[in-house]
C-alpha positions, 0 to 999 in steps of 0.5 A, a space after each residue: 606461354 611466355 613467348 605467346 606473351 612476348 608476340 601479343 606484346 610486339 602486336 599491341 605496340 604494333 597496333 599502338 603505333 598504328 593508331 599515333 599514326 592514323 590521328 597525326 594523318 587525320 590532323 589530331 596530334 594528341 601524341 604532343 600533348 600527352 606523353 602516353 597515347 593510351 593513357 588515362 586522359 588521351 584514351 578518354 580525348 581519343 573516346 571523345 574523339 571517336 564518338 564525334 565530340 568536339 574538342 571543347 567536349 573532350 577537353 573537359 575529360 581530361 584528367 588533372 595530371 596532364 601537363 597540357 594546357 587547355 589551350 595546347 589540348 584545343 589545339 592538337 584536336 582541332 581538326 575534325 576527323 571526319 566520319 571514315 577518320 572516326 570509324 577507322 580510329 575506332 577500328 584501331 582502338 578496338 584492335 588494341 584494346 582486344 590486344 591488351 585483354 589477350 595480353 593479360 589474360 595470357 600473362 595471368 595464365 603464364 604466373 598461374 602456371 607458374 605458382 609451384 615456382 613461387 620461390 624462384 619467382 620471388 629470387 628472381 624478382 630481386 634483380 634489378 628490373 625483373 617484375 612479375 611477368 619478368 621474372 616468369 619469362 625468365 623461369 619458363 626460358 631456362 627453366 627451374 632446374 639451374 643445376 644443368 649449367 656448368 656457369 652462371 654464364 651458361 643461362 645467358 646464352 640459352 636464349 640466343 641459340 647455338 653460337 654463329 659461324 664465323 666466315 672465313 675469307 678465303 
């Protein structure tokens, strides 16, 4: 589960970046008005966006964080995508948003199976950067069990394989 988790994470960062690069080649640069491209007020301009609005109409669905002014967000949508732009934007969009449900409901299927292991999750959790779907991926890397490892250096070798060959140069 947990490296089914790492995959739908690179696919949906794939499929992100996708869509950044269809709106910049449609002419729409939401990308320099809105630091996250799924975010809050950028999805809701991307919906409008989509549904044929004009960039008036999706400026008024922008949320009270966005640092951009109105005039900047009139500017990035000002061109008009053009029907095919919008189905091929919505295509995109629906990819990543059937993305984002495939990658929480793996990530809840990974903690459920994960509960008999609360304790360790939990001391895992204390280290610095490691959150929930962290610290679970790094359970089920090396498992519960950490008496197998000689050292506390042994765990960090497990994920990278057996060690290279040198070449010898002859």
């Amino acid at each position: 589960m947990s490296r089914l988790n790492q995959k739908i994470t690179q696919d949906l960062a794939k499929s992100g970046n996708r869509v950044i690069k269809c709106l910049i080649e449609l002419g729409v640069r939401l990308d320099l008005v809105a630091r996250d491209v799924f975010g809050k007020s950028a999805r809701a301009m991307l919906e409008a966006i989509i549904a044929g609005e004009t960039p008036i109409e999706a400026v008024k669905r922008v949320h009270t964080r966005l640092k951009a002014s109105h005039d900047e967000i009139l500017r990035a949508l000002a061109t008009d995508p053009g029907d095919k732009g919008r189905a091929e934007l919505r295509r995109l969009l629906e990819r990543v948003v059937w993305r984002e449900r495939r990658k929480a409901n793996i990530e809840a299927e990974l903690l459920e199976e994960l509960k008999p292991f609360s304790e360790i999750l939990d001391r895992l959790e204390t280290i610095p950067g490691s959150g929930g779907i962290s610290a679970a991926s790094i359970l089920a890397e090396i498992g519960p069990d950490v008496t197998a490892f000689e050292t506390a250096d042994k765990p960090k070798r497990v994920g990278r394989g057996p060690p290279r060959r040198q070449r010898v140069r002859r």
